[in-house]
Legacy VTK file of the C-alpha trace (Angstrom):
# vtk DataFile Version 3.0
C-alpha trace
ASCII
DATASET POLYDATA
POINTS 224 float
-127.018 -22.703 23.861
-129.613 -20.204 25.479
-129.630 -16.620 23.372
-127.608 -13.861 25.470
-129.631 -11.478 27.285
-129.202 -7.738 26.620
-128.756 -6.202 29.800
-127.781 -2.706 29.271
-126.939 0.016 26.069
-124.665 2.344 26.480
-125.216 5.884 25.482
-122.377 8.099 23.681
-121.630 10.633 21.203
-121.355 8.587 18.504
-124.820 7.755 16.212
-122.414 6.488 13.241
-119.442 4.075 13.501
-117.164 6.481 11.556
-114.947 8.456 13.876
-115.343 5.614 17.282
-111.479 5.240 18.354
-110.486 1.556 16.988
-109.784 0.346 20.346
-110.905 1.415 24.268
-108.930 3.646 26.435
-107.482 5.412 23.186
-109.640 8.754 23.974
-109.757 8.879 27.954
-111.755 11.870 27.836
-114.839 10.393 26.036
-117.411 10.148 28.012
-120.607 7.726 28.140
-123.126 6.468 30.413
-124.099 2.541 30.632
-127.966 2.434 31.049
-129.779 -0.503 32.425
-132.380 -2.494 30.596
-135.521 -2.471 32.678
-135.070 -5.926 33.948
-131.595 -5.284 35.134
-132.368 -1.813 37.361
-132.054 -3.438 40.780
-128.977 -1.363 42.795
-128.088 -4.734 44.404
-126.575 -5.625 40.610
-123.855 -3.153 40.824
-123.082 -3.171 44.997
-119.324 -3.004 45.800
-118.580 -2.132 41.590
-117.553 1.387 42.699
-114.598 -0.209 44.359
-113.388 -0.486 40.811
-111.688 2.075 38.961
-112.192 0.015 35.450
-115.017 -2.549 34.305
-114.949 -4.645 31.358
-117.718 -4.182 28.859
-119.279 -7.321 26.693
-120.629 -6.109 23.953
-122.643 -6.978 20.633
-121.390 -5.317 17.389
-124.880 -4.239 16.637
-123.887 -2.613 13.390
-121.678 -5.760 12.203
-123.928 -8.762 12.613
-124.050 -11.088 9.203
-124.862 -14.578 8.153
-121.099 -16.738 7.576
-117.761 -15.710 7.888
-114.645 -14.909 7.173
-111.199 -16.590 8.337
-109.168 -13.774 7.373
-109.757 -9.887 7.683
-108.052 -7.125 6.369
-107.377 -5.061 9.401
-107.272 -1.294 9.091
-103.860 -0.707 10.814
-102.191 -2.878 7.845
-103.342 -0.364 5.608
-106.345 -2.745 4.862
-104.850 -4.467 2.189
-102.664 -7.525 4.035
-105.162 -10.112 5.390
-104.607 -12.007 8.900
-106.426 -14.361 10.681
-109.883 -13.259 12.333
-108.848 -14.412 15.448
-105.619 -12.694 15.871
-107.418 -8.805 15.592
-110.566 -7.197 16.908
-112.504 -7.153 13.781
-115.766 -6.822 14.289
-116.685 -9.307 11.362
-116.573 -12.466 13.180
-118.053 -15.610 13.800
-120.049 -14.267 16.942
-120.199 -10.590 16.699
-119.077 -9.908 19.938
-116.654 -6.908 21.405
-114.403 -6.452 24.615
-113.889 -3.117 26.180
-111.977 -2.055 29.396
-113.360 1.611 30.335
-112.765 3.889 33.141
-115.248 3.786 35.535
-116.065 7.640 36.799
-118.754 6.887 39.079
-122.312 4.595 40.068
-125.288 7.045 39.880
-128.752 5.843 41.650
-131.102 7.442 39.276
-134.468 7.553 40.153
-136.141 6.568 37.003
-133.215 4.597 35.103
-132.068 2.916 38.242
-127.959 2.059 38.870
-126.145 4.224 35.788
-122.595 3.286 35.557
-120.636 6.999 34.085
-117.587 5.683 32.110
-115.099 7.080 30.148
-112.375 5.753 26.992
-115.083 3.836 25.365
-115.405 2.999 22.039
-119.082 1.801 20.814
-121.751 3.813 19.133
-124.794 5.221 21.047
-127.168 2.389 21.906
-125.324 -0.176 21.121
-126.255 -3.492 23.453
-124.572 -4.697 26.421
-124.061 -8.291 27.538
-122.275 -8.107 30.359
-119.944 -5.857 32.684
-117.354 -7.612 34.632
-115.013 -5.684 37.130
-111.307 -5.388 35.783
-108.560 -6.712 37.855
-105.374 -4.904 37.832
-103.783 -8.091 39.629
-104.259 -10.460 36.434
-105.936 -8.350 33.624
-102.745 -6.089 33.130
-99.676 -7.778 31.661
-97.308 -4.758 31.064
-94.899 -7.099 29.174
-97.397 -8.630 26.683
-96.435 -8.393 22.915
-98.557 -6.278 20.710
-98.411 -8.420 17.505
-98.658 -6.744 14.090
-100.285 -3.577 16.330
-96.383 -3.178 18.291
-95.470 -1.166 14.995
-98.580 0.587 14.096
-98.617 4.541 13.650
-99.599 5.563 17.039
-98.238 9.680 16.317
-101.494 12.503 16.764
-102.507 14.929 14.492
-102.328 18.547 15.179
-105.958 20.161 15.150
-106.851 23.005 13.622
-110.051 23.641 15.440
-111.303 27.566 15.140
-112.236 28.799 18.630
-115.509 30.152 16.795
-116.657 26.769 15.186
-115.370 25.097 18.650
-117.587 27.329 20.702
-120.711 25.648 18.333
-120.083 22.228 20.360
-121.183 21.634 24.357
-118.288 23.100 26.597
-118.300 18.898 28.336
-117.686 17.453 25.093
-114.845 19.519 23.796
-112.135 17.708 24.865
-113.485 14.205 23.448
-114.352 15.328 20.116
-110.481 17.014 20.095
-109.482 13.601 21.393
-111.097 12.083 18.320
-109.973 13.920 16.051
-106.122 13.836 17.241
-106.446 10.023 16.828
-107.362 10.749 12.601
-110.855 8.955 12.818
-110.089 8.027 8.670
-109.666 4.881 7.653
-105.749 4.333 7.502
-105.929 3.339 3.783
-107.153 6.794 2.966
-104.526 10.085 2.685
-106.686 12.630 0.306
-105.848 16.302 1.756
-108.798 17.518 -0.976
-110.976 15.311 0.566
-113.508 16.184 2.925
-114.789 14.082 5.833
-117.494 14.456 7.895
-118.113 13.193 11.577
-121.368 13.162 13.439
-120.342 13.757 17.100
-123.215 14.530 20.279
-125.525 15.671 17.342
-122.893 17.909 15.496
-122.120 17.332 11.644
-117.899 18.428 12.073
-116.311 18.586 8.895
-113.038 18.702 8.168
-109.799 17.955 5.876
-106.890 16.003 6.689
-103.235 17.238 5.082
-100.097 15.572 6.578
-100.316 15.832 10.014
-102.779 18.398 10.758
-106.207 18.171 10.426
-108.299 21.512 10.064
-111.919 21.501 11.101
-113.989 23.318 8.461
-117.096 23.560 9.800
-119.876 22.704 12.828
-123.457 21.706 11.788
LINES 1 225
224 0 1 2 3 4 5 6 7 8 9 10 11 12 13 14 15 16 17 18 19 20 21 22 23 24 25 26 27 28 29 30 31 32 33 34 35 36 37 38 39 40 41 42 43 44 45 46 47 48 49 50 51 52 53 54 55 56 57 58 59 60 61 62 63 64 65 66 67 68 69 70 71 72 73 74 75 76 77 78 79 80 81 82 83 84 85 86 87 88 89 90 91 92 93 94 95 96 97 98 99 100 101 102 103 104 105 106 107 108 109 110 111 112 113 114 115 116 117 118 119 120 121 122 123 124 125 126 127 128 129 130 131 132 133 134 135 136 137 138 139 140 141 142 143 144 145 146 147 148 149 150 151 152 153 154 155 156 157 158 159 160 161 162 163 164 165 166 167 168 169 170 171 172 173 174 175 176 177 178 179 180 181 182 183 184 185 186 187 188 189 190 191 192 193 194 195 196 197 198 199 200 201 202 203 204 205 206 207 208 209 210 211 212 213 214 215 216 217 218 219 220 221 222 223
């Protein structure tokens, strides 16, 4: 089998895996840009994709790539102690390292040095990691409102409350406010973790945010 080409990266707030929703579409209001590798800057690529108001992203699992595998997992939302079948979650610890996204896509830009730039927002991969492909989604057979969510149907789904001081706020870029609040609503620690001493920190669009987590509110401590 021929090696997969990298076509694009995507570029986001995230330069560490900790705090990256666990699925796509979780945050709407993160926003990310997919950039073209130089091969694959020709406009004619993307003609007719701003017809679609969602794209699916292919994606490697830069981060996760390892020799063998695993046929069980323990994932997160199971409190990361009950193992099921690799194949039945999104773990990124799998046989071919490989992720599926569905984003929103804002708009096609026509840059002039970087070529077709495809603005999208609800993603969930770190900054740079690589593309495979981007197909468009199709509301017509892609969306099955009446599918059954597995062992996710009954997972915690309820928001924090953030404490978020309008001073330390004010320390973070007024256009990406409202995704870092989105990431923090959605408790970016892992699920098996409830320590309100604790603190956590979370690299977001080159901010250090710490914070402390204590039943359901979350109070943001400080902006590096």
């Amino acid at each position: 089998m021929a090696d997969l080409d990298v076509i694009a990266r995507i570029r986001s707030p995230f330069a560490q895996k900790f705090g990256i929703p666990r699925q796509s579409g979780v945050v709407e209001s993160l926003r990310a840009q997919v950039i073209f590798e130089p091969a694959y800057r020709n406009p004619d690529a993307v003609r007719g994709l701003e017809g679609f108001s969602h794209i699916w992203l292919i994606w490697q699992f830069s981060e996760a790539v390892r020799d063998g595998w695993s046929p069980t997992v323990r994932p997160p939302r199971l409190g990361g102690n009950e193992r099921v079948g690799v194949f039945a979650t999104r773990s990124p610890f799998r046989p071919n390292a490989i992720g599926l996204s569905s984003v929103h896509l804002e708009r096609v830009e026509l840059d002039s040095r970087l070529g077709p730039v495809l603005h999208v927002s609800g993603a969930d991969l770190m900054d740079g990691t690589p593309i495979f492909d981007i197909k468009p989604y199709l509301p017509y057979t892609d969306s099955h409102p009446d599918a059954a969510g597995g062992f996710t149907a009954a997972a915690d789904m309820e928001r924090l409350a953030v404490d978020f001081p309008a001073a330390l706020l004010e320390r973070v870029e007024p256009d990406q406010r409202a995704g870092l609040l989105g990431v923090l609503e959605n408790d970016p620690r892992p699920r098996y973790q409830d320590d309100p001493q604790r603190i956590y920190g979370l690299t977001f669009a080159g901010r250090n945010v710490k914070f402390t987590v204590d039943g359901d509110t979350l109070t943001v401590l400080e902006v590096e």
